[in-house]
C-alpha positions in Angstrom: 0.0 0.0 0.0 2.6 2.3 0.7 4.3 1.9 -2.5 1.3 2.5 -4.2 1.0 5.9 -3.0 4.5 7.2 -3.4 3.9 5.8 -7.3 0.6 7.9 -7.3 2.5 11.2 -5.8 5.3 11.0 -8.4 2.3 10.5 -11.1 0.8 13.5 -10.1 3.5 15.6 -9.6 4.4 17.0 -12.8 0.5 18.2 -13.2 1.2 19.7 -9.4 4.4 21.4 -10.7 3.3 22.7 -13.6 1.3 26.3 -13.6 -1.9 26.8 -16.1 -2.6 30.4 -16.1 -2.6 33.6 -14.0 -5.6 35.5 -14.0 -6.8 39.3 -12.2 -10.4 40.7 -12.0 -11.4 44.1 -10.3 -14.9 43.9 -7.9 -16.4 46.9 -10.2 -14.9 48.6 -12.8 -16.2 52.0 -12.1 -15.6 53.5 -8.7 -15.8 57.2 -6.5 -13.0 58.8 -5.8 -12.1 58.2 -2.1 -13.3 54.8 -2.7 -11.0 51.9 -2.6 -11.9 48.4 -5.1 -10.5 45.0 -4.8 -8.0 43.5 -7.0 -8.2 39.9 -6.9 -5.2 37.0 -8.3 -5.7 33.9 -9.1 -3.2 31.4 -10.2 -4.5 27.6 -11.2 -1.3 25.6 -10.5 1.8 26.1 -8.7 2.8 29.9 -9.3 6.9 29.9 -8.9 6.5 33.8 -7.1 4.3 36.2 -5.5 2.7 38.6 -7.6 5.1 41.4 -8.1 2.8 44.6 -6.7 5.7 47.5 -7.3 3.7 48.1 -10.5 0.8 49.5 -9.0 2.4 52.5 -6.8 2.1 54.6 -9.5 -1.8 55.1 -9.3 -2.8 53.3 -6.2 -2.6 53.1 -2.2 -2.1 49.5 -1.4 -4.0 49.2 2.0 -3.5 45.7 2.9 -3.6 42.5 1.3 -4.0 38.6 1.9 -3.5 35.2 -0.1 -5.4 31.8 0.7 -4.8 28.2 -1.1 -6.9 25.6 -2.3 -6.4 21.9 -3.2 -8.8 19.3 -4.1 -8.3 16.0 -5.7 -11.0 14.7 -8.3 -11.4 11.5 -9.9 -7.4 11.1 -9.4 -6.9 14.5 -10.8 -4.8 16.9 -8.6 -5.5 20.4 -8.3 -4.0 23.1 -6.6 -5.0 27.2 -6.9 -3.6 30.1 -4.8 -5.1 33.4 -4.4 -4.4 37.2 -3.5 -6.7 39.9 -2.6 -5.1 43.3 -2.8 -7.3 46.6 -1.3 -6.4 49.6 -3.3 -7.0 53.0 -3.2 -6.9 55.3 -6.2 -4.1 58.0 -6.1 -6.2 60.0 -9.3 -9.5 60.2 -10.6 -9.9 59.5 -14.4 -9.4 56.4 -16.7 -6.5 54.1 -14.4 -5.0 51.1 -15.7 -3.6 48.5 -13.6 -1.1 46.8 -15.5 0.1 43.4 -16.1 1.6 41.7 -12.7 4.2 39.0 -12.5 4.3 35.8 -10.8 7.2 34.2 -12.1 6.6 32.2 -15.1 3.4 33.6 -15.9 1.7 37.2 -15.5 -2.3 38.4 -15.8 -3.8 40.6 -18.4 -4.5 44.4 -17.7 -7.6 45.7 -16.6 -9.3 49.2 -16.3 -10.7 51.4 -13.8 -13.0 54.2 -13.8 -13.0 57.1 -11.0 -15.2 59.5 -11.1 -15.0 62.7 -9.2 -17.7 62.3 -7.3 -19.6 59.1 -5.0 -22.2 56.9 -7.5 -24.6 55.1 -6.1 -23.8 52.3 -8.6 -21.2 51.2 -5.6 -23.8 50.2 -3.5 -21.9 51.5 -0.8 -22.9 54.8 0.3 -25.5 57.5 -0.3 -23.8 60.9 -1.0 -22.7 62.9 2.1 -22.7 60.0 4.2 -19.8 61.1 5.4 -17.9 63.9 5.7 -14.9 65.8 7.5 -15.1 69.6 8.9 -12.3 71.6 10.3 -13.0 74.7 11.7 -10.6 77.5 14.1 -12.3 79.6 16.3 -10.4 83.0 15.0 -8.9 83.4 11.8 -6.8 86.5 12.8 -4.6 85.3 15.8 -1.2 86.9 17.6 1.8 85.2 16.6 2.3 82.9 20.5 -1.3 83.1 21.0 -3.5 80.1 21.6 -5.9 79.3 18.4 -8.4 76.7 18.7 -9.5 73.9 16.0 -12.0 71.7 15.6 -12.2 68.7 13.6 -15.5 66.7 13.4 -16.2 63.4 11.5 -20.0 63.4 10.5 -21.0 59.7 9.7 -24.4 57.8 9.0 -23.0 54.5 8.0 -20.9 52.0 10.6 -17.1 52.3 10.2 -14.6 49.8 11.0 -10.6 50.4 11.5 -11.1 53.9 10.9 -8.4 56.2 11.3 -7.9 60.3 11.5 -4.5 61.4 10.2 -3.0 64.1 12.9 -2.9 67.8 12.7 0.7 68.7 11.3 1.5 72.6 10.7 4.7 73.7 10.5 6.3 76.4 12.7 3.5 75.9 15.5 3.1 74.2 19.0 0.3 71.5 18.5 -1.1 70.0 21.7 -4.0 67.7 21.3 -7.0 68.9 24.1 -8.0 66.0 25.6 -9.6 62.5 24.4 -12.5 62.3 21.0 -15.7 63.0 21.9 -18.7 61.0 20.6 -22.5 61.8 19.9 -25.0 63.0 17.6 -26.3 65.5 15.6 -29.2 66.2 12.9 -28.2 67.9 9.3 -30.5 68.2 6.5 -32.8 66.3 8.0 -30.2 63.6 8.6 -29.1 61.8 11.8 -25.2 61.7 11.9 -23.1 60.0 14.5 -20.1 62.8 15.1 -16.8 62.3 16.2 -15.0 65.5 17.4 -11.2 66.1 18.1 -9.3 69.4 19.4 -6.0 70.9 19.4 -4.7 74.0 20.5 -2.5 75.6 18.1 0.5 78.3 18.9 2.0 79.9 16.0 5.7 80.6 16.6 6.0 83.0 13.4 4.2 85.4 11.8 2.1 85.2 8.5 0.2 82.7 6.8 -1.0 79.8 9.0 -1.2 77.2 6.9 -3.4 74.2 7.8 -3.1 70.9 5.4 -6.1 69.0 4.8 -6.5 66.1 7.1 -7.3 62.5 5.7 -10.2 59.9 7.3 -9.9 55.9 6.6 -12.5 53.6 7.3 -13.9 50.6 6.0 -18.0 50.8 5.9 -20.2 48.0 6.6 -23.1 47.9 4.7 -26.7 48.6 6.9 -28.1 45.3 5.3 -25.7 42.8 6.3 -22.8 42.8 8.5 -21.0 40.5 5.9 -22.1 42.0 2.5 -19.4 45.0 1.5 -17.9 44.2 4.5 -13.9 45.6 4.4 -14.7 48.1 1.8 -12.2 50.6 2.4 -13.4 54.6 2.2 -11.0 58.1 2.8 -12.1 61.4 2.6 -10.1 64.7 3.2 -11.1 67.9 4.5 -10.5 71.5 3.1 -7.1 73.1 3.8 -7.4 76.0 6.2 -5.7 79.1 6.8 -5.2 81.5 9.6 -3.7 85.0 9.9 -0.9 85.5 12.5 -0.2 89.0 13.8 3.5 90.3 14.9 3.6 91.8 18.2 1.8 94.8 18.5 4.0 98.1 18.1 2.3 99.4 21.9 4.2 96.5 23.9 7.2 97.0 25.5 10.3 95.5 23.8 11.6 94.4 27.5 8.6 92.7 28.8 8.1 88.3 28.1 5.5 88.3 25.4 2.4 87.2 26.9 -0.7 86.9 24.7 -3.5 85.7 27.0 -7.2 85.6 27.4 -6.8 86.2 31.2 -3.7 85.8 33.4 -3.7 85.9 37.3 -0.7 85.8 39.8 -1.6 84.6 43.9 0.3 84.0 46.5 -0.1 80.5 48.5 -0.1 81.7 52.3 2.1 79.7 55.1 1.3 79.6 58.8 4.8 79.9 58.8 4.5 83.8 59.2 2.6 83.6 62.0 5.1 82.6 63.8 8.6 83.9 62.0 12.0 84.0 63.8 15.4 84.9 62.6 17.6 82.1 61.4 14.1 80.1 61.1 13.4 79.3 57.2 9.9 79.7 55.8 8.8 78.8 52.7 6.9 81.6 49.9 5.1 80.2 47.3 3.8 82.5 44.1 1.8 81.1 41.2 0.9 82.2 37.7 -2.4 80.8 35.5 -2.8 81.5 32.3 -5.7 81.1 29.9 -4.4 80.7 26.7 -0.7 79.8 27.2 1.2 76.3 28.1 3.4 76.2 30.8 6.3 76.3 29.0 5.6 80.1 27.7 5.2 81.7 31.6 8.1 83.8 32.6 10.5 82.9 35.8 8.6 84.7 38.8 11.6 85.1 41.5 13.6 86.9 39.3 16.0 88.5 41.9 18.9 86.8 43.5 19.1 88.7 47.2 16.9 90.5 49.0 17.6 92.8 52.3 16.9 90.9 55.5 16.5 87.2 54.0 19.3 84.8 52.2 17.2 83.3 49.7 17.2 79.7 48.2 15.2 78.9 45.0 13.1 75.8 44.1 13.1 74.2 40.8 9.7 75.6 39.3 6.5 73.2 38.7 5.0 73.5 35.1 1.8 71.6 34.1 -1.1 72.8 31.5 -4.4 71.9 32.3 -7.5 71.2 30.5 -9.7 74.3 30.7 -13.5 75.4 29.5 -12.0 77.3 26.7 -8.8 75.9 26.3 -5.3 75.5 27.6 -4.3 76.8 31.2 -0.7 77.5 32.2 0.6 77.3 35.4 3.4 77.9 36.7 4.5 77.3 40.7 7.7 78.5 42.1 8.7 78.4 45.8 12.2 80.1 47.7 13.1 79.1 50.6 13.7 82.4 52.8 15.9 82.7 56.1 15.3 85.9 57.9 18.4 87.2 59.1 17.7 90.1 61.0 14.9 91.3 63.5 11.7 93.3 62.9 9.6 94.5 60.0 10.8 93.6 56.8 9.6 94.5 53.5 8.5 91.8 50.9 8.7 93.5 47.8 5.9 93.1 45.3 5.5 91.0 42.4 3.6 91.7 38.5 3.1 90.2 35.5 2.6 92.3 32.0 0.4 90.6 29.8 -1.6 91.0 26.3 -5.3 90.7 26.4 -6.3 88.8 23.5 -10.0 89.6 24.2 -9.9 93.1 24.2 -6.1 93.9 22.6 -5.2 95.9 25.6 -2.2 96.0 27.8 -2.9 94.4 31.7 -1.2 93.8 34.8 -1.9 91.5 37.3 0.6 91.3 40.4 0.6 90.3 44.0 1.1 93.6 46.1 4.1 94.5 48.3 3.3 93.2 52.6 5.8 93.7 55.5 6.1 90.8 57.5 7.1 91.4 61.3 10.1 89.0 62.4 10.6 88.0 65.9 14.2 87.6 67.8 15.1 84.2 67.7 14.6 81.7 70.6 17.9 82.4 73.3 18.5 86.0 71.4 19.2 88.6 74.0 16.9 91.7 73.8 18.3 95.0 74.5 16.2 96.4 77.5 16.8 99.8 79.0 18.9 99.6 81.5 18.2 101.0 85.5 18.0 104.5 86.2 18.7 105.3 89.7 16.9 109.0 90.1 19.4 112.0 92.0 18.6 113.4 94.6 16.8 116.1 93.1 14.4 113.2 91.3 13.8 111.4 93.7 10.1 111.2 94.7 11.1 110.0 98.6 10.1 112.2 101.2 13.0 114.5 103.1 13.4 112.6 106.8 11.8 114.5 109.2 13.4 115.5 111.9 12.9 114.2 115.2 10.6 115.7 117.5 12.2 117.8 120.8 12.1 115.2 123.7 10.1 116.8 126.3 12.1 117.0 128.5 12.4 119.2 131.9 14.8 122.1 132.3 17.7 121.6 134.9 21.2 121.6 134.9 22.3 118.1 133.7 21.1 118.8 130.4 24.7 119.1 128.6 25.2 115.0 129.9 22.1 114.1 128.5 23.0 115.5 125.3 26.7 113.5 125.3 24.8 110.5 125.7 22.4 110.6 122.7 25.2 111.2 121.0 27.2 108.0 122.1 24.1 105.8 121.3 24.0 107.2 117.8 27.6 106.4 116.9 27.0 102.9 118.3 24.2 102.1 116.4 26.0 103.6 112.9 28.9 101.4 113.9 26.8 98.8 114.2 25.1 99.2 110.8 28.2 99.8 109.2 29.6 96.5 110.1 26.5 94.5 109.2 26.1 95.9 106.3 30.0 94.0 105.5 29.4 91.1 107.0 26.2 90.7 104.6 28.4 91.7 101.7 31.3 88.7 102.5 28.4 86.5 102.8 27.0 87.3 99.2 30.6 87.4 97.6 31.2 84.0 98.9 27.5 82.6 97.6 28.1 83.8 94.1 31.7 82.1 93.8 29.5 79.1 94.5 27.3 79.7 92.0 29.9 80.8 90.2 31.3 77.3 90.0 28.0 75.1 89.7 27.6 77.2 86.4 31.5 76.4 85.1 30.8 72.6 85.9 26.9 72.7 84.1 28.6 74.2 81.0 31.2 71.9 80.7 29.0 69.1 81.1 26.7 70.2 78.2 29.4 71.4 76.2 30.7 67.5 75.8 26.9 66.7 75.3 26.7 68.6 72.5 30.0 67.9 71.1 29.1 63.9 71.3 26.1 64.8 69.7 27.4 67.1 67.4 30.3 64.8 66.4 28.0 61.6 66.2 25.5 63.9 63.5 28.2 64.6 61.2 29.7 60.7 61.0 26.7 59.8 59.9 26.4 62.5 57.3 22.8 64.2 58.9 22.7 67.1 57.7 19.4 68.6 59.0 20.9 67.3 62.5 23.8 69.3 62.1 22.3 72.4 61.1 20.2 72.3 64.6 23.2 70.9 66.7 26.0 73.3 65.6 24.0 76.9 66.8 23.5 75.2 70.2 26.8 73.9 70.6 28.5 77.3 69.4 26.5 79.3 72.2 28.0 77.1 75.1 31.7 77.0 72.9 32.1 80.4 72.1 29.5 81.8 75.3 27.7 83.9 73.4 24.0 83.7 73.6 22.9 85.7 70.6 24.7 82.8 68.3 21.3 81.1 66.8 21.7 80.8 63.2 24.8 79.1 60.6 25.6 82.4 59.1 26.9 83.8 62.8 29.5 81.4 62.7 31.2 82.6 59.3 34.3 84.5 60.0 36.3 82.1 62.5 38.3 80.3 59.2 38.0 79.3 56.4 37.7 75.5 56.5 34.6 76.4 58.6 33.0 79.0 56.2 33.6 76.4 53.3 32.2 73.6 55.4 29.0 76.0 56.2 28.8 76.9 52.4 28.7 73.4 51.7 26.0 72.8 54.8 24.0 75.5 53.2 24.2 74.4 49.7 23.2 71.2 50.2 20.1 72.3 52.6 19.2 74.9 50.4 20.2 74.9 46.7 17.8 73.1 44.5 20.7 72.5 41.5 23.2 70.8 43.7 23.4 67.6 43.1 26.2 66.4 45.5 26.1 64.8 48.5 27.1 66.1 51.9 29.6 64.5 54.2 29.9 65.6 57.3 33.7 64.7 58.1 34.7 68.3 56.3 32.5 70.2 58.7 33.7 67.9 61.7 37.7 68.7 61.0 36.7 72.4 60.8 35.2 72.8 64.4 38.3 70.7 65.9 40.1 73.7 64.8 38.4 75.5 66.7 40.1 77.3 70.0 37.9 77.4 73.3 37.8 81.0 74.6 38.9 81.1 78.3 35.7 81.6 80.1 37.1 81.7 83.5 39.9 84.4 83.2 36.7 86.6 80.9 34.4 86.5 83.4 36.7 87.2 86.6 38.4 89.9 84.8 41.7 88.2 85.1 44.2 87.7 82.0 45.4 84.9 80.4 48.9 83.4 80.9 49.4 84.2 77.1 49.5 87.8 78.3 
């Protein structure tokens, strides 16, 4: 048996082998333009190649194609055909031919195609406006930056497969598609239509002609009668080019001022309870924003545009762009915050803030800004505070009233008056003597309690001194940075005894290795842009340099064995 078939195959294979004919056939010869027809090939055999399509790229779109194979065996006879169905879409209207294609050894004959300009309802496939494309701006005379709004809309009354909208592409513009399509219906001539609408917001960077090319729909259309018949019938349509006027900047605006075409532009400040509540050396954070109907982003100005200001060292974050959806279009905004430390006492002055802008709307110049305040800032926390210092009144001042003097003694008149009198005056010296020597023994006893004191203080000090220093040195081994920059005031006050030490920038000034080291500190706190990582063995060899005032020999008056 199995002989028998291997002599059957090699009977049959030179029939298999061999190729008949190559044949090609159009599914109407007269089409619309935007209408796309079927080329079918058909080769009865074995074709040595596929069909050889270069030929047709001339006059025709070739969508998309596929091939399929068929064998059958009959009364011993061995066939075998293989097809190709080619969807293409006329470049032209007018007479076409599509000319003969090679497979190999054989080729089909050339056939003809009609397209006319406009839809015939020999197709079958679609009544006349059927479908349609509309795009529409909502100015035709805009300013050259400024926002211009269009509309595309897809009006359909028969079901679409695999359709597809070709992009809006003008040259020297910003395009930013406004959100997703948006579906429903509508009633034309008496016609329900299903509509499909897009939006982009367009931003001419140049003056002149705006010119918008004609966009292109694909689809296939599925006939209303059966959801096989006509089915993959490809259709494309295009819509009318468009044109816009752009505008140079009017000759009114101020050559120094960003350009700022806008429908409306407002600038806020975002409070902080921070204020409340400010001290020096303390940092707050100030917050500004800008939004802009009409503009991206990208087109607001820089809003902190200063680099100092009197009272605060300042420290800039990296701005916050988005663009928002809006009612009428695009909304810029743009967030920037600085990080402020106050650095002296009292009321400071926070100088205002404006933006310049163009009012597309009613072509006028505006100004929107957020008005100068003075913020009040407290002493910081262990700060001494000047305070007037005793007056003790004079004589003449003083509101205490004169001693009297004592009344006469009453006494009688007789001739041992002249002892009495020596004796009053022996009492009196006794009891200033007296006074006179309490009055030292109290001030031995309060010289001896404040050595005492004295001491208890020196010992308390020292105590937290290596506290702080533990703590201080344990911060910066372990690269903490905020730790550091809380640790290093306190420790300075009880290293240097100076109460009024409460903020970094006191301790510039002692050497160098410590004002790099604070730089550094302060940079890496501070500075949005660096990058770099801080490590705190730099600002721990710095304060070991440091020399310890003598705190004894300052505050007994006494001089130093340097001296």
């Amino acid at each position: 048996m199995r002989y028998a078939m291997v002599v059957l195959c090699l009977c049959l294979l030179p029939q298999w082998a061999m190729a008949e004919s190559a044949t090609a056939s159009l599914d109407r010869s007269i089409t619309s333009w935007g209408e796309s027809v079927l080329l079918q090939i058909r080769v009865d055999g074995s074709a040595d190649k596929d069909p050889d399509l270069s030929v047709l790229k001339n006059d025709f779109d070739i969508l998309n194609q596929s091939q399929s194979s068929n064998y059958s065996l009959i009364n011993g006879h061995m066939s075998r055909s293989k097809s190709w169905t080619i969807n293409l879409m006329p470049k032209r209207k007018g007479n076409l031919v599509i000319p003969a294609i090679s497979l190999g050894n054989v080729s089909t004959q050339p056939l003809h195609l009609q397209v006319l300009a406009e839809q015939s309802s020999q197709s079958g496939l679609a009544e006349p406006k059927d479908i349609y494309l509309e795009v529409s701006a909502n100015s035709q005379d805009v300013y050259v930056q400024a926002e211009v709004l269009l509309t595309v809309k897809l009006f359909r009354a028969v079901n679409l497969v695999q359709a597809q909208l070709t992009e809006v592409d003008v040259p020297h513009a910003i395009i930013k598609k406004m959100g997703d399509d948006k579906n429903y219906e509508t009633v034309r001539d008496q016609r329900r239509f299903i509509v499909t609408e897009r939006r982009y917001a367009v931003f001419p960077e140049q003056s002149g002609v705006l010119h918008v090319p004609a966009l292109q729909f694909t689809g296939q259309v599925v006939s209303q009668r059966s959801m096989f018949n006509q089915a993959g019938r490809t259709l494309r349509i295009t819509s009318k080019p468009l044109d816009i006027m752009v505008e140079p900047t009017p000759k009114i605006w101020s050559q120094g001022q960003p350009w700022l075409p806008a429908k409306s532009v407002t600038i806020r400040e975002i409070p902080t309870d921070a204020e409340a509540h400010l001290k020096v050396g303390e940092p707050f954070t100030r917050t500004i924003e800008i939004r802009a109907e009409g503009l991206t982003a990208e087109q607001l100005p820089p809003i902190f545009t200063h680099s100092s200001l009197a009272g605060f060292k300042l420290y800039p974050d990296k701005p916050e762009l988005s663009t928002e959806l809006g009612e009428h279009g695009l909304v810029g905004i743009r967030r920037e915050k600085v990080a402020m430390i106050p650095t002296q006492a009292g009321d400071v002055s926070l100088p205002a803030i404006a933006i310049v802008w163009w009012n597309t709307a009613t072509q006028t110049v505006h100004k929107s800004e957020v008005l100068q305040r003075m913020i009040t800032v407290l002493p910081a926390d262990n700060q001494p505070v000047a305070t007037p210092s005793a007056v003790v009144p004079s004589l003449s001042q003083s509101t205490a009233k004169p001693a009297q003097s004592m009344p006469p003694i009453a006494a009688e008149q007789h001739d041992d008056g002249q002892v009495n009198l020596v004796l009053w005056q022996a009492l009196t010296a006794f009891f200033v003597i007296a006074w006179i020597m309490t009055l030292l023994l109290w001030w031995k006893s309060t010289a001896k309690s404040k050595q005492i004191v004295f001491d208890d203080e020196q010992v308390e000090s020292t105590v937290s001194l290596k506290v702080l220093r533990k703590q201080l040195e344990l911060a910066c081994k372990q690269n903490q940075a905020k730790q550091v920059e809380q640790l290093l005031p306190q420790w300075a006050r009880v290293f240097f005894d100076d109460a009024s030490i409460i903020y970094l920038g006191q301790l510039k000034g002692y050497t160098e290795d410590l004002d790099q080291a604070l730089l550094d500190l302060e940079a890496f706190l501070y500075d949005p842009e660096n990058t770099d990582a801080w490590h705190g063995d730099v600002m721990l060899r710095a304060i070991s340099q440091l020399r310890e005032p003598d705190k004894v020999s300052q505050q007994l008056g006494l001089k130093s064995l340097a001296e």
